[in-house]
N, C-alpha and C positions, 0 to 999 in steps of 0.2 A: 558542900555541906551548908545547910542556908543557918544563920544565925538567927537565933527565937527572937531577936529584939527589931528584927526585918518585917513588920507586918504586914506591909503594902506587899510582899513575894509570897507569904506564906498565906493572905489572902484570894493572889494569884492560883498558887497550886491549888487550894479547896476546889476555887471555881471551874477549873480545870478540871479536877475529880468530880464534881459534882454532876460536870458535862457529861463527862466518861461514864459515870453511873447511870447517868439517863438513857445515853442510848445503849449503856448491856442490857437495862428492863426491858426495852424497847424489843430488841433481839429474843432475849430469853422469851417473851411474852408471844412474838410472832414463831419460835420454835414448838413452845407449850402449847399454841395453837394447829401449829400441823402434826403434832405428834397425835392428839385427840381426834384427829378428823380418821372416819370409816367411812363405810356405805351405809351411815343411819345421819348423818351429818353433813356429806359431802358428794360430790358427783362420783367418788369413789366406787369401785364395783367392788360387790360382799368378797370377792374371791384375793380382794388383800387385805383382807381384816385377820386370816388366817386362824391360830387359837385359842386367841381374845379373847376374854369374856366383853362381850354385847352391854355397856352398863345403861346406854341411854337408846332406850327403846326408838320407834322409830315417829316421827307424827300422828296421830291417828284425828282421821276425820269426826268430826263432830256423833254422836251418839242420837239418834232417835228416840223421841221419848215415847212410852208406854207400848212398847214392846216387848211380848213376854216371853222367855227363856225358854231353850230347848228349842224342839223342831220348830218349826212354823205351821199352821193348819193349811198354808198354801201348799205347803212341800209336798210331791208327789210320795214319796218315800221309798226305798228297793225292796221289800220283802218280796219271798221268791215262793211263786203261787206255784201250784202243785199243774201240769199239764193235764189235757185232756187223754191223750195217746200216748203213752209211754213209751221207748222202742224196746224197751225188755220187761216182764212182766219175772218175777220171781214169790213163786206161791210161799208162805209160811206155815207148813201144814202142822196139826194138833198132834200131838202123841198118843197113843192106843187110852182107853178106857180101863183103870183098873180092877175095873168090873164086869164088863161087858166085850174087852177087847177092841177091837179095829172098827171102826161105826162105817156103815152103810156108805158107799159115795155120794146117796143124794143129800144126806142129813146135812153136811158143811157149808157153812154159811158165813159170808162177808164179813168181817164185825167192824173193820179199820183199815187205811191205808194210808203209807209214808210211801215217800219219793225222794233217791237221791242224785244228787244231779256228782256227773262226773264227765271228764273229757274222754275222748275213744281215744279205742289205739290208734294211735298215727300210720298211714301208711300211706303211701303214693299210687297213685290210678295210673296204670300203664294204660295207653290207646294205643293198639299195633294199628296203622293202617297199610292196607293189605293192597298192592297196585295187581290189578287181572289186565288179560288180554285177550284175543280172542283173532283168529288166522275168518277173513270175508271170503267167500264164496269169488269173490275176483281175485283172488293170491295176496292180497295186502293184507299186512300186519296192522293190526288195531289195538291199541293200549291206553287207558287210564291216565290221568298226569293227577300227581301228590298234589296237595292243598298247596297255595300259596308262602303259608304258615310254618310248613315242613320240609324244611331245607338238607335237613339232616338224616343220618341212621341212626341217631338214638340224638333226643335234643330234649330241653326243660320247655314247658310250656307256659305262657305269660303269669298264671297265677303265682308260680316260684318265683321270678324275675320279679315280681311285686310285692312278695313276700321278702325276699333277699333286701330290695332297694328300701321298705320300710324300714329293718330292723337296720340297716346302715344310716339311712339320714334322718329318721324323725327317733331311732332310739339308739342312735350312738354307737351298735356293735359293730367292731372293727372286723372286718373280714375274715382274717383267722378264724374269728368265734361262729361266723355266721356257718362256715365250714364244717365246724364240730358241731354246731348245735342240729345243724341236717342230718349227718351221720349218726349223732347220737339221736333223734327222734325215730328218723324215717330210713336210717341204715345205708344212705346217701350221703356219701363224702362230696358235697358241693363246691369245685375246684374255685378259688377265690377268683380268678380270672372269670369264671363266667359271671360272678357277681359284679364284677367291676365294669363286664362288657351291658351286663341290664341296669346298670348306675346310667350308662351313655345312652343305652337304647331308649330310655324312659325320658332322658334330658331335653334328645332330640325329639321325641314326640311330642315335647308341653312348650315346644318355643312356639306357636301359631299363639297357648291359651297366656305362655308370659309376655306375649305382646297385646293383649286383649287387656292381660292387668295395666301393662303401662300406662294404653290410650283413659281406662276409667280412673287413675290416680292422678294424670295430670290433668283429668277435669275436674276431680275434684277441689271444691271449695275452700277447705283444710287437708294439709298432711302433716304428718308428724315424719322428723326425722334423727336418726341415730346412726354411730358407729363402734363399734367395739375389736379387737386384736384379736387373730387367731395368729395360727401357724401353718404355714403352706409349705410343706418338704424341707423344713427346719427351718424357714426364714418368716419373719415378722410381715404379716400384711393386714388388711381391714376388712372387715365386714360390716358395709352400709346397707339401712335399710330403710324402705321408704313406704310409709301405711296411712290408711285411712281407714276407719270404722269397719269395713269391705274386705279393702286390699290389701296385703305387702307384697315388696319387688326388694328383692336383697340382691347384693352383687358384692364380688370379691375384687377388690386391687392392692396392690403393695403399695399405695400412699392415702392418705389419711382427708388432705386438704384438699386446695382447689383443683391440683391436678385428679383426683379424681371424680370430684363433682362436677369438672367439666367434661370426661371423658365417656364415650361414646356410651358406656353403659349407663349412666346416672339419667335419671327423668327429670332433674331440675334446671338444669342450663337456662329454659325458656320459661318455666314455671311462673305466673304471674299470680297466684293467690295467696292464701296467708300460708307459711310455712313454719312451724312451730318446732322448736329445737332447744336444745341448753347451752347456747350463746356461744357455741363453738366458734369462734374469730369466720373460718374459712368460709361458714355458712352465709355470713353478710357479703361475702363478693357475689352471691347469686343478686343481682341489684335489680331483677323484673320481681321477684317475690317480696310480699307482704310480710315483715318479720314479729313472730312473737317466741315469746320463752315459754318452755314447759313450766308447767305450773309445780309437778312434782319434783326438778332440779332443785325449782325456790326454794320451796317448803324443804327440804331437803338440805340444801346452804342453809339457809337458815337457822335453820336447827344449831348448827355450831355459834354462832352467835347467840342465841337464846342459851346456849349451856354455858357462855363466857358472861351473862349476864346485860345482856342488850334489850334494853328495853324498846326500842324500837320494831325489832328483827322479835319480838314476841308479840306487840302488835300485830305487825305484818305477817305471821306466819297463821293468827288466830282470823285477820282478816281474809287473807286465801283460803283458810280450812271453809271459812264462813259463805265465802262467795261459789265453792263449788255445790257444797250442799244446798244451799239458795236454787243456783241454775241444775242442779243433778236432774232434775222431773223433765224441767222446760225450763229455755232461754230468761233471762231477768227482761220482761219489757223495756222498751226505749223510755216510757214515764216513769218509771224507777229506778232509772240508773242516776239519778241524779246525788243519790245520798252514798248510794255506793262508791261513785267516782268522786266525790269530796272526800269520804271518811280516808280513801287512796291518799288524793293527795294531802293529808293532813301526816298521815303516817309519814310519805315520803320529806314533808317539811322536818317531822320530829326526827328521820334518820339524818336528813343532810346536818340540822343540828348540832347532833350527837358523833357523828364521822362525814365530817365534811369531805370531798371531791377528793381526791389527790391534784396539788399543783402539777402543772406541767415544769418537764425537767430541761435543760440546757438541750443534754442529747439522749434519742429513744424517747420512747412513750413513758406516759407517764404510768406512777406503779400504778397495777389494779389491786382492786379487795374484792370480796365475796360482799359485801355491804350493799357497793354503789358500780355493778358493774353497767359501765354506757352501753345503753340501747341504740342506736344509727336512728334517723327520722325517717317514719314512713314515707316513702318515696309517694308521689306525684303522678 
């Protein structure tokens, strides 16, 4: 029990609590901060924002001015113009004359025409091909040989095996469905197996044209690169991807970092030009490539700073919006860069400022922020 007439102890304790106070703000403050962060704030993907309501919209690039609303007179536009040849022709004929009765054939005459467009009934083109033979005048047997193509007694032909492999990888239908959606069109239960055998057959056909991508993205000048999580037969693995204005080259591994950036699949190992990325750590051990950050990460960090009230990190985020729309047409000349790259580093004076560096720690790295994360020096 401390005695009230102890002031120099009772001093003590304040100070002590006062410490203590400081750093629970401190705490509470960097919680309030991840608690806030989504995918309109943060490197976050929208898919764990979950049934949020969205309160803060996402950046939006600068607006052009005198630009007037609705379509555009450039826009092509869809209306759907009526065909020359129609494949079915369905007459609208008049009803008898209440006075005169049934009028002549030739009197009927055109007044108007509508057209409506519909899909046919679906059905499947069998091709029987038929093998002959024929007994030669010298006693041998002479026979026909099947197409190269026709391996089978009854087989799909590539346009199904294309059909099948679209709706599985560019629109997501899981086998099962592609199965019933054949039976249910075309009255053809398509065994999931042979969909999964034209997944392989097509894979192996485009390895000549995914090596032709490789060679034009590691000449390219820029790449952009990304990875994101799927699921490979219940287990966690990644999906990297690697694009240029042109190309992308995606490739699946069950690791994230440098083990797969250096593995036989990845095109960056040797990569020596600029490589633009969201400062994922693993990406700076590729040490032949020219490192830059994507510009939409920033802007994107950022944002959560400008919602906490950071005057710098609202600078800088009006400054990027500024520098894209600038160079959106063409490149910013090298004689005008000069005010560009000052108003930068003025901004970046006013954030160190405002959130200076993190000190380095006894042991481990030191903490990082979203603020001031270190860029490595362009290599040499």
């Amino acid at each position: 029990m401390v005695e009230t007439n102890d002031i120099a102890q009772l001093k003590a304790i304040i100070l002590a609590q006062q410490e203590e106070i400081t750093s629970l703000r401190a705490v509470i403050t960097d919680l309030q901060a991840r608690l806030s962060l989504n995918s309109t704030n943060s490197h976050k993907p929208s898919s764990t924002d979950g049934y949020a309501k969205k309160h803060s919209p996402k950046p939006a690039l600068p607006k052009q001015e005198g630009r007037p609303k609705g379509r555009q007179p450039v826009h092509p536009g869809k209306t759907v113009e009526m065909v020359a040849t129609p494949d079915l022709i369905a007459p609208c004929t008049p009803p008898d004359c209440p006075t005169y009765g049934t009028p002549p054939p030739t009197t009927s005459q055109l007044i108007a025409r509508r057209q409506v467009f519909d899909l046919p009934l679906p059905r499947l083109a069998v091709t029987e091909y038929q093998l002959t033979g024929y007994t030669c005048r010298c006693g041998c047997q002479v026979k026909a040989t099947f197409p190269d193509s026709v391996t089978a007694r009854v087989q799909y032909r590539p346009r199904i095996q294309a059909l099948t492999t679209l709706l599985n990888t560019d629109y997501r239908v899981p086998f099962g469905e592609i199965s019933q959606l054949m039976a249910d069109l075309y009255g053809h239960g398509l065994n999931e197996a042979t969909a999964i055998q034209a997944n392989s057959t097509l894979f192996e056909q485009l390895v000549p044209i995914e090596a032709q991508i490789g060679q034009c993205l590691q000449a390219s000048p820029v790449l952009h690169a990304d990875e994101t999580g799927l699921r490979v037969e219940g287990k966690l693995h990644w999906l990297h991807v690697v694009c240029s204005h042109l190309y992308a080259y995606l490739f699946v591994h069950p690791k994230r970092g440098k083990e797969a950036l250096d593995s036989d699949q990845s095109l960056l190992t040797a990569y020596p030009n600029w490589l633009i990325h969201d400062c994922w750590g693993a990406y700076f051990g590729l040490t032949k490539a020219r490192h830059g950050l994507c510009g939409a990460h920033i802007v994107r960090e950022r944002q959560a700073l400008v919602e906490q009230g950071s005057l710098w990190a609202s600078a800088m985020q009006l400054f990027l919006l500024s520098v894209y729309q600038a160079s959106k047409t063409n490149p910013i000349p090298a004689s005008e860069a000069s005010p560009w790259q000052a108003r930068y580093e003025s901004i970046c004076q006013q954030g160190l400022s405002q959130e200076p560096l993190p000190q380095a720690r006894p042991r481990g790295r030191p903490k990082q922020s979203k603020a001031g994360r270190p860029v490595p020096p362009e290599p040499t």
